[in-house]
C-alpha positions as CSV (number, residue, x, y, z in Angstrom):
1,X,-0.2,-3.7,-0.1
2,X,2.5,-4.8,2.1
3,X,5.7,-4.1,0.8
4,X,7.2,-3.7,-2.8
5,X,10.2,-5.8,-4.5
6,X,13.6,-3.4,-4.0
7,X,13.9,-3.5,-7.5
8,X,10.4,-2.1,-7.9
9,X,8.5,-5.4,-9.7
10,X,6.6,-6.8,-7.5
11,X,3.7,-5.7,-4.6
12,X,3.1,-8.5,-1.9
13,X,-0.6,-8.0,0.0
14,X,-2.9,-10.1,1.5
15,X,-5.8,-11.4,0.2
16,X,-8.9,-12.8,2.4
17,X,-9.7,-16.4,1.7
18,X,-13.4,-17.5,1.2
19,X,-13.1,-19.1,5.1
20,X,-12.4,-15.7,6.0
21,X,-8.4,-16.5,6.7
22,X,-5.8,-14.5,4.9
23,X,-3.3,-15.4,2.9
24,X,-0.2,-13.8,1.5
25,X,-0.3,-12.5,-2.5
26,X,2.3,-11.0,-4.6
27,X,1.4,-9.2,-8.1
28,X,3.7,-7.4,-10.5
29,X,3.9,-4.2,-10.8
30,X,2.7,-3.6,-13.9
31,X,-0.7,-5.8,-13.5
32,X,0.3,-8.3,-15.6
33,X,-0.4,-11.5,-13.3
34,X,-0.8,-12.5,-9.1
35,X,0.3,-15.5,-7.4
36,X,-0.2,-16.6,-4.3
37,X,3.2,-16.9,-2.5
38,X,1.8,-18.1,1.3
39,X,-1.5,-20.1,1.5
40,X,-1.3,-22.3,4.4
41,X,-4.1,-22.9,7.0
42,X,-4.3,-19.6,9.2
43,X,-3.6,-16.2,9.0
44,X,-0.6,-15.3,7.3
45,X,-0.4,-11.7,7.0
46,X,2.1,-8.6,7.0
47,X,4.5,-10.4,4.6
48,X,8.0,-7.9,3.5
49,X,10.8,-8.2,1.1
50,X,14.9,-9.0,2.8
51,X,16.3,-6.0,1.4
52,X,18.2,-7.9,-1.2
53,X,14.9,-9.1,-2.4
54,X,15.6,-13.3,-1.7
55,X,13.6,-13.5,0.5
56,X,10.4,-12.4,2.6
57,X,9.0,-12.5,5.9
58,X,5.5,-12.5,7.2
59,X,3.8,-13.3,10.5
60,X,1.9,-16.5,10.7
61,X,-0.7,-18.5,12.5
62,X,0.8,-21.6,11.1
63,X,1.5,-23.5,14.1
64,X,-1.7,-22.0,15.5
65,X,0.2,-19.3,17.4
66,X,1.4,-16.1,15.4
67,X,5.0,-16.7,14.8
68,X,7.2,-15.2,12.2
69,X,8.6,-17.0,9.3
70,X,11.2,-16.3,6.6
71,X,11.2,-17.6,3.3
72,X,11.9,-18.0,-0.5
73,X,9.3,-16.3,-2.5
């Protein structure tokens, strides 16, 4: 796990892809379903919640360099 929702509902982690890349996943806290929320070619790892919760931030390989990007989950 990477980081948890700041109202307590959600877990983001990362999850390996079968061509060995990772990709960013979120589940909910009580194990009821995951998502994927960041599956783009890459890495994209290390993913955490804006305090507010609107948003999330990860590092990615992306533009084939590892850059930061912030987004809507």
């Amino acid at each position: 796990a990477t980081d948890w929702s700041p109202d307590g509902q959600t877990v983001l982690y990362n999850l390996q892809a079968d061509d060995g890349t990772y990709d960013v996943w979120a589940a909910a806290a009580d194990g009821s379903r995951t998502w994927p929320l960041v599956a783009a070619a890459g890495h994209q790892v290390d993913a955490r919640f804006s305090p507010d919760g609107r948003s999330i931030a990860y590092a990615g390989t992306e533009s084939g360099r590892m850059e930061i990007y912030v987004r809507t989950p």
